[in-house]
C-alpha positions in Angstrom: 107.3 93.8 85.3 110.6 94.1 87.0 109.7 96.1 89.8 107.1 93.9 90.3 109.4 91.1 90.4 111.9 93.3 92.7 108.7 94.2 95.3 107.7 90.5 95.1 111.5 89.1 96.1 111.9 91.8 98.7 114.9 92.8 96.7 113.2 96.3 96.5 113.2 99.7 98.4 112.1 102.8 97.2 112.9 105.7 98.6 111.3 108.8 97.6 112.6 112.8 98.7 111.2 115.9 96.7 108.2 117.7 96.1 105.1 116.2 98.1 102.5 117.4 95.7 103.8 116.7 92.3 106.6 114.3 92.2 105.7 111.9 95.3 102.3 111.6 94.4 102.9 110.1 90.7 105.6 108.4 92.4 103.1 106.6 94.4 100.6 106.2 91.7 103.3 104.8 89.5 103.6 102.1 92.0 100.1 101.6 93.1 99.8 101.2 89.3 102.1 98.2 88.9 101.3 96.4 91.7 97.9 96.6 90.3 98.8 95.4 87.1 101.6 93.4 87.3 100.4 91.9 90.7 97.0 91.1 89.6 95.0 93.4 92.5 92.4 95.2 93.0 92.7 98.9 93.8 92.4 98.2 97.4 94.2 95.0 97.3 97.2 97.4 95.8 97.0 100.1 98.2 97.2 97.6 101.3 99.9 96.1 99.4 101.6 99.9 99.3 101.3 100.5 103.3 102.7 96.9 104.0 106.1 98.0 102.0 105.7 101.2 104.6 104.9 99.1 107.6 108.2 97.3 106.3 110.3 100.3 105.7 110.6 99.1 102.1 108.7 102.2 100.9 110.0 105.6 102.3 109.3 108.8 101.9 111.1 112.5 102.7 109.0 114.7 100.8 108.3 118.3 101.5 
């Protein structure tokens, strides 16, 4: 619920470095996960949700 409110204020960045196949990707489902949840959207209203934090550098990644 607080990340939710964090994402919501635009308080919240997340930066994610590290392993692209196992840690990024729960990572990212973690997140797609709450926003689902917590934001009351449907799976593609959370995923367009995820790539707006992107388009708004608010969700970064340097994984490898």
């Amino acid at each position: 619920q607080q990340i939710w409110q964090w994402l919501e204020t635009g308080t919240a960045q997340f930066y994610v470095c590290g392993d692209l196949k196992h840690m990024a990707k729960d990572v990212e489902e973690a997140l797609l996960k709450i926003i689902s949840l917590e934001g009351r959207k449907s799976a593609d209203e959370a995923l367009n949700y995820l790539k707006k934090l992107r388009k708004d550098k608010r969700y970064l990644r340097d994984v490898y």
